[in-house]
C-alpha positions as CSV (number, residue, x, y, z in Angstrom):
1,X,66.9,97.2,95.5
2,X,67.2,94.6,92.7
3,X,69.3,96.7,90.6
4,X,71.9,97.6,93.7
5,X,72.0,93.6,94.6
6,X,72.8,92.8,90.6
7,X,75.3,95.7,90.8
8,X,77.0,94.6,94.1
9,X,77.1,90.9,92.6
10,X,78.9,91.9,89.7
11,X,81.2,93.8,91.3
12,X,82.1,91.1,93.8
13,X,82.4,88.5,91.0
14,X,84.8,90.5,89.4
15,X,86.7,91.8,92.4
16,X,86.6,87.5,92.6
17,X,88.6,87.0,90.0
18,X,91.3,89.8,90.2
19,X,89.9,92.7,88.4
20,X,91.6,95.7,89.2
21,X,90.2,98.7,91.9
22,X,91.2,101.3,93.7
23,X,92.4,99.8,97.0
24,X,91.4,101.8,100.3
25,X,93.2,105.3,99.6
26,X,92.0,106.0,96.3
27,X,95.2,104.2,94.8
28,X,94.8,102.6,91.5
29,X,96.2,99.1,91.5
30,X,97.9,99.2,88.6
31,X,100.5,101.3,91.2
32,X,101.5,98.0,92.1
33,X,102.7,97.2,88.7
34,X,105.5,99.7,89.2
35,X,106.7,97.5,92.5
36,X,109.8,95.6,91.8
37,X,110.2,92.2,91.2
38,X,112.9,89.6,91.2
39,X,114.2,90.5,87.5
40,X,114.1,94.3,88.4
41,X,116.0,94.7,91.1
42,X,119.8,95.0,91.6
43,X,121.9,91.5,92.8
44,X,124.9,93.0,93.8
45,X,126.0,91.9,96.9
46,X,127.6,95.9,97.7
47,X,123.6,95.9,98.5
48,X,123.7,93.7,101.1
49,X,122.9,95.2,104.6
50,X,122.8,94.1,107.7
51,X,119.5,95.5,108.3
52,X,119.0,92.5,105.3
53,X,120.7,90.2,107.1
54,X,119.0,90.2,110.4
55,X,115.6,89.8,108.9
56,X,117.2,86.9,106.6
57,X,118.5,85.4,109.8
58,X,114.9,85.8,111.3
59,X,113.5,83.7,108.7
60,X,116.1,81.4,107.9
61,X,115.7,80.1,112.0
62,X,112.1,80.2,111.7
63,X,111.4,83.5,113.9
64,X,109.3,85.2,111.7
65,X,107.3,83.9,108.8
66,X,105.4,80.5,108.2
67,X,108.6,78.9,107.3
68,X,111.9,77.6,109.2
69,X,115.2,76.7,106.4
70,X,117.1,75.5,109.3
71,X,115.1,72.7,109.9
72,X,116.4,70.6,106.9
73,X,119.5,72.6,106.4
74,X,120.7,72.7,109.9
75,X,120.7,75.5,112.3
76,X,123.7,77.0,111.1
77,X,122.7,75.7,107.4
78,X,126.1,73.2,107.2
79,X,123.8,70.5,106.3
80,X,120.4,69.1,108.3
81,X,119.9,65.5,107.5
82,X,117.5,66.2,104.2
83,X,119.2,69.2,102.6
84,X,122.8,70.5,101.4
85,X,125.4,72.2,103.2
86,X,124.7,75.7,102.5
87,X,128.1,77.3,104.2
88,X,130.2,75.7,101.6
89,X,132.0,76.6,98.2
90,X,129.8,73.9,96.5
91,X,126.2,74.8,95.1
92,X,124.0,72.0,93.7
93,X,120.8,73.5,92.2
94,X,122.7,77.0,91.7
95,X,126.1,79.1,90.7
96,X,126.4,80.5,94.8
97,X,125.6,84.2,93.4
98,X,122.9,85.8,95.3
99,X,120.7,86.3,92.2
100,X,121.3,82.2,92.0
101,X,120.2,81.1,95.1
102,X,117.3,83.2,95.4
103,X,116.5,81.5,92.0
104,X,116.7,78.5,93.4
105,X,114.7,79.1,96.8
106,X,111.8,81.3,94.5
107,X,111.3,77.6,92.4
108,X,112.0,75.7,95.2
109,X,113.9,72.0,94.1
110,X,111.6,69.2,93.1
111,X,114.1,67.1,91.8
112,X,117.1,67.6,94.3
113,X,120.7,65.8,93.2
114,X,121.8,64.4,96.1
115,X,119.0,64.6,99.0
116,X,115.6,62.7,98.7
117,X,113.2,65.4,99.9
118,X,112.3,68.3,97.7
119,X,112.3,71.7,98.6
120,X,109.1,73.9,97.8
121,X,108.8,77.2,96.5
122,X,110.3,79.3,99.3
123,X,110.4,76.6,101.8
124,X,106.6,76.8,101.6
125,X,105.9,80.3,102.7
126,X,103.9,82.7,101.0
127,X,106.9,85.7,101.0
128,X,107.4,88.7,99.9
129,X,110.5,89.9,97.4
130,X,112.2,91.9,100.6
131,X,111.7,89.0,102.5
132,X,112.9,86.7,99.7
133,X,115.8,89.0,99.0
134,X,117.0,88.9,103.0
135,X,116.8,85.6,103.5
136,X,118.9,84.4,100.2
137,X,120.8,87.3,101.2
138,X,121.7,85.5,104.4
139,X,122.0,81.9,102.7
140,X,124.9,84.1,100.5
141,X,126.8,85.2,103.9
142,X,127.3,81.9,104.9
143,X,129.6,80.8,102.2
144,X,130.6,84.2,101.3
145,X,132.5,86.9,102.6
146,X,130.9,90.3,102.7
């Protein structure tokens, strides 16, 4: 009985701090290594699709996700009363590209140009790359033409 509690300790502690297991299915973890990230994956906008878009939409208006961008940039991002105009040709914290933006939105701005309130790492949400890819892939459509 000792030797099983010990056991189950150590195994907790170390699923604690992040060792890696099989998860549920018998899946090594490390499978997740092989996931893409933000460096990985392609930036073209060709990629774009509006199956992207809607769920960018979604969280850009606060519909989904612990987050709402429209609430300092304005429902239709031209510009809430904290943030920039995001429908524009002009870009303060990034060059406009897709792979730019979401950049910028992943770091979030804590030292913004022209606006007094900062911007946290995606707008304070916990999200996930698809996620972060739709909804920078929306920011994109507004000032750019797909």
């Amino acid at each position: 009985m000792r030797r099983t509690l010990i056991s189950l300790t150590l195994l907790l502690g170390a699923m604690a701090c992040g060792a890696k297991g099989d998860d549920d299915n018998g899946a090594s973890k490390r499978d997740d290594d092989k996931a893409p990230t933000a460096e990985t994956v392609s930036w073209d906008p060709k990629e774009i699709t509006p199956q992207m878009l809607a769920l960018g939409d979604s969280l850009f208006h606060g519909l989904i996700g612990a987050t709402s961008c429209q609430s300092c940039h304005g429902p239709k991002g031209d510009q809430g009363t904290v943030a920039p105009n995001l429908t524009d040709a002009e870009w303060l914290h990034s060059d406009g590209s897709w792979e730019g933006i979401h950049k910028t939105v992943s770091s979030g701005v804590m030292a913004p140009k022209q606006f007094t309130s900062i911007m946290p790492p995606f707008g304070g949400a916990p999200l996930k790359l698809e996620q972060s890819r739709a909804v920078t892939a929306y920011v994109y459509s507004l000032s750019h033409k797909l």
